[in-house]
C-alpha positions as CSV (number, residue, x, y, z in Angstrom):
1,X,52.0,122.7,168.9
2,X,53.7,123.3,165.8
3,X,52.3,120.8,163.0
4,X,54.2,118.7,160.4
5,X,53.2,120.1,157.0
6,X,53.3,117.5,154.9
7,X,52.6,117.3,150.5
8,X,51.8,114.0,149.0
9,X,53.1,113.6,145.7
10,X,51.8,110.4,143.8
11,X,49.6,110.0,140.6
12,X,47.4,106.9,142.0
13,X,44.6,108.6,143.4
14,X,43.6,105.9,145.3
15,X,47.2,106.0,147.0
16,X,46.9,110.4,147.5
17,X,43.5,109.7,149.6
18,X,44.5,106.8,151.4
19,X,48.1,108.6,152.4
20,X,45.6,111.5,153.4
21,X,43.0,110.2,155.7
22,X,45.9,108.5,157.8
23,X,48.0,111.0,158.3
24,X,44.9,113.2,159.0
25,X,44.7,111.6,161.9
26,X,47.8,112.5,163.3
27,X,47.6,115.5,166.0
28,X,51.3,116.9,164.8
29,X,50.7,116.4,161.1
30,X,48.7,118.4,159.0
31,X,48.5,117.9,154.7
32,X,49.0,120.9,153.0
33,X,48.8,119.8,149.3
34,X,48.1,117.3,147.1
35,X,49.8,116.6,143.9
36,X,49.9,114.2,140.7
37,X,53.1,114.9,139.4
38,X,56.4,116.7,139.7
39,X,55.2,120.1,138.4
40,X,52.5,120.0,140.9
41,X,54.5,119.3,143.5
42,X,56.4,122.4,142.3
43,X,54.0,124.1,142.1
44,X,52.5,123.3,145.8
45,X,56.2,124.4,146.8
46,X,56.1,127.7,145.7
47,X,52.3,128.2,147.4
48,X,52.2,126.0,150.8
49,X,56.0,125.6,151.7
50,X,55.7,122.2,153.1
51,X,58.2,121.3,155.4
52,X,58.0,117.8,154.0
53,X,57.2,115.8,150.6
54,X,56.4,112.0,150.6
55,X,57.1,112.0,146.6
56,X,56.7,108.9,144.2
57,X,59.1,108.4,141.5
58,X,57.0,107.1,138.6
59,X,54.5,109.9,137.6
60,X,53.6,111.9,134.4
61,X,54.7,115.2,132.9
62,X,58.0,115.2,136.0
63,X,59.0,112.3,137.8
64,X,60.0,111.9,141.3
65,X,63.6,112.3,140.9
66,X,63.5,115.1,138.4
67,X,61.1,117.0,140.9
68,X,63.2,116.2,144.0
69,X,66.6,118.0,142.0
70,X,64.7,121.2,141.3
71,X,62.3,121.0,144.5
72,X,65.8,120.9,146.7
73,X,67.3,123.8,144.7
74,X,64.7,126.0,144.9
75,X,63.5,124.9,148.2
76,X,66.7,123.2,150.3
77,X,65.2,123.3,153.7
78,X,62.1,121.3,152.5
79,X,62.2,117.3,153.6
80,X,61.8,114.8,150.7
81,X,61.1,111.1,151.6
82,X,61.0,109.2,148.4
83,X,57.6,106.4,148.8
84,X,57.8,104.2,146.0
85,X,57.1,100.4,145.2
86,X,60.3,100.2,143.5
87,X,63.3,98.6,145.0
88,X,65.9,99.0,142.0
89,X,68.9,100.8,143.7
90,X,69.2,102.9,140.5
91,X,66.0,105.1,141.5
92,X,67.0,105.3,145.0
93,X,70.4,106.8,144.3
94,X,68.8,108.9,142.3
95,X,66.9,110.8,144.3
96,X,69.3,110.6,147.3
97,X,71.8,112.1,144.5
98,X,69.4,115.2,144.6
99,X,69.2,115.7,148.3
100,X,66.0,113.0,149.0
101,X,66.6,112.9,153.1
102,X,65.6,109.0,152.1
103,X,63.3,106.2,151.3
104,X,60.3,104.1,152.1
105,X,58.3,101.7,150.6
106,X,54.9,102.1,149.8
107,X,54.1,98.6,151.2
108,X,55.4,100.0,155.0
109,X,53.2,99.4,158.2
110,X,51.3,103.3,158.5
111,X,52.8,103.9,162.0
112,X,56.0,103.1,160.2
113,X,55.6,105.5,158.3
114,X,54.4,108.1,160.0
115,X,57.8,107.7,162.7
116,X,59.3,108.0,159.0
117,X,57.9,111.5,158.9
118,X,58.6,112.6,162.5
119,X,62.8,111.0,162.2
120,X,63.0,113.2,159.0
121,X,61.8,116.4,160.5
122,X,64.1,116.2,163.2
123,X,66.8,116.4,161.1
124,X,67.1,112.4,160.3
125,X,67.5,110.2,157.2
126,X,65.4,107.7,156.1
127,X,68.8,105.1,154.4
128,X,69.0,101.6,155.5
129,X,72.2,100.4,156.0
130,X,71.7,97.8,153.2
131,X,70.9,100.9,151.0
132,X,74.0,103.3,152.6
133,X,76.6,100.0,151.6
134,X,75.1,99.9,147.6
135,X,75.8,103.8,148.0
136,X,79.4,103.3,149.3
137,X,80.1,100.5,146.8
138,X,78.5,102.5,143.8
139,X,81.6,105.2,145.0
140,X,84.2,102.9,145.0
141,X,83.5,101.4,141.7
142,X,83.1,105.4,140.3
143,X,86.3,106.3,141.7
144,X,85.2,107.9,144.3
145,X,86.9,106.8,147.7
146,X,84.4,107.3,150.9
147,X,85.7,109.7,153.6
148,X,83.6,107.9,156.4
149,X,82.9,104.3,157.3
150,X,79.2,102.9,156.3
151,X,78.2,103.8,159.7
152,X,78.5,107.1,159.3
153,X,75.4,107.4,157.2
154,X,73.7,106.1,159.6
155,X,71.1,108.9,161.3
156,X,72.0,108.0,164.9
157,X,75.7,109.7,163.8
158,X,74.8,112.1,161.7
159,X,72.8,113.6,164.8
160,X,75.4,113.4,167.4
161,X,76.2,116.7,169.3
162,X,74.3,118.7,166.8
163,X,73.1,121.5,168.2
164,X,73.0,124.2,165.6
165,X,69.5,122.5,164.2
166,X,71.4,121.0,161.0
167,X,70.0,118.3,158.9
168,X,71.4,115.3,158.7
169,X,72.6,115.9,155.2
170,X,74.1,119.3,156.0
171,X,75.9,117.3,158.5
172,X,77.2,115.3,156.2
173,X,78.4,118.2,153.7
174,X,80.2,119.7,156.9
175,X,82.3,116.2,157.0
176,X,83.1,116.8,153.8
177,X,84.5,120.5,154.3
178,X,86.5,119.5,157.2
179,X,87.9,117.0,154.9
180,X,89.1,120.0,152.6
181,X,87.0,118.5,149.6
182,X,85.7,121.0,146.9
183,X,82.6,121.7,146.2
184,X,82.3,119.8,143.1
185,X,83.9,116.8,144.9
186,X,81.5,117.0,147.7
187,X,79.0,116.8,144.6
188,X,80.5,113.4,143.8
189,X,80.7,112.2,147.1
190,X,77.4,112.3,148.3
191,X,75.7,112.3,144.6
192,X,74.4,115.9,144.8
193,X,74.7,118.6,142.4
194,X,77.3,121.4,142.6
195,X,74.1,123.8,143.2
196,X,72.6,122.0,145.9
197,X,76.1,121.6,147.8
198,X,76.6,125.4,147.9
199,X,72.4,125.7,149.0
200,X,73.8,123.3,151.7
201,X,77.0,125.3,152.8
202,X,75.3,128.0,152.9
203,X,72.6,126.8,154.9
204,X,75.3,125.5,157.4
205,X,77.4,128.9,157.5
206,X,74.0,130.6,158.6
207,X,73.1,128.0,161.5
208,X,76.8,128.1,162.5
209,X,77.3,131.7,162.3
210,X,80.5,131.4,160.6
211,X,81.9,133.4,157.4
212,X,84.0,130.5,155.6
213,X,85.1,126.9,155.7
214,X,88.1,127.3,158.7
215,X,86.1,129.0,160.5
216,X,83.4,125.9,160.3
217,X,85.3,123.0,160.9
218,X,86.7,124.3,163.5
219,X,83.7,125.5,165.3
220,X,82.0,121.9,164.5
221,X,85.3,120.1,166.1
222,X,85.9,122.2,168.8
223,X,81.7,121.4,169.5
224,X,82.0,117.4,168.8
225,X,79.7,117.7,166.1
226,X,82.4,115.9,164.0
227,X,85.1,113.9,164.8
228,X,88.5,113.1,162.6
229,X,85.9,110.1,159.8
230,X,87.3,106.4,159.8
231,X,88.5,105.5,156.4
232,X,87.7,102.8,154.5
233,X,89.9,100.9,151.6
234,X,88.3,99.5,148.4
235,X,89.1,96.1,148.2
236,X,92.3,94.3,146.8
């Protein structure tokens, strides 16, 4: 059985060894690292190639988000779930900006968290839909009108008829190109950097086998992976 590798990233060591022991304890999970701040985490990146990162936002020397921007450039097929004791919006947009796959709590039930870990892996996201409406409001008051309904964020969606193993957010990026959107306004959309779209793209042409945008959208349509998105109004 192929094992979970999972970093912890937080600077309470008290929170690092008790993250440890329980998911220790899990047969498909296995810790590969450590870390204390962003540039550890880094750092752990480049040695242990984790296939996730449970990564806190307030730490020394690099922060959470800062870490999760150059951890998903360098390393886009790595999962990042954002555990933190904060609940201002601000810090979870954030890090979902940068390609976080989501959020938790740090005051979540362990078996929570660990199907957390295991929805991620597959290819889920961790956004409730509380969070996904602040996101779709935070658009519409940047100017930024949604392609998709609410509901569309939602993982259940997002992993409909995918069978080309792509994540939930490269789903989501594939929406966007069928939708004709430019890179840079994909960016915008889903609060992502130009860099970390074209990571994304690229990540999708591979798994689809596909040399350019037409020939994606129409190989995700003609699969059901994506359907013609519900559009939403901003308010009168």
């Amino acid at each position: 059985m192929m094992k979970i590798k999972v970093l912890i990233v937080d600077d309470q060591e008290l929170i690092l060894e008790s993250l440890n022991i329980v998911l220790e304890m899990e047969d498909d999970i296995e810790i590969v690292g450590l870390a204390k701040n962003g540039e550890e985490a880094i750092n752990h990146c480049a040695a242990s190639q984790p296939d996730l990162i449970l990564m806190d936002i307030n730490m020394p020397i690099m922060d959470g988000v800062a870490a999760t921007e150059k951890i998903k450039l360098r390393f886009p097929l790595t999962k990042i779930i954002i555990l933190t004791s904060y609940k201002e919006v601000e810090y979870v947009l954030a890090a979902l900006s940068h390609g976080a796959e989501g959020y938790l709590l740090k005051a979540i039930h362990p078996k929570n968290l660990i199907a957390g870990i295991r929805v991620v892996h597959t290819g889920g996201t961790l956004i409730s839909p509380e969070m996904a409406d602040k996101m779709i409001k935070s658009m519409l008051k940047n100017g930024v009108p949604p392609a998709m309904d609410t509901s569309d964020l939602k993982p259940e969606t997002l992993e409909k008829n995918n069978e080309f193993g792509l994540s939930a957010r490269e789903v989501e990026v594939l929406h966007k190109l069928a939708l004709g959107l430019r890179n840079q306004d994909i960016a915008k959309a889903l609060f992502l950097s130009e860099g970390t779209v074209k990571n994304y793209i690229s990540n999708i042409y591979s798994k689809l086998n596909v040399k350019g945008r037409r020939e994606a959208t129409y190989k995700a349509r003609e699969t059901g992976m994506i359907i013609d998105p519900i559009r939403i109004h901003p308010t009168e």
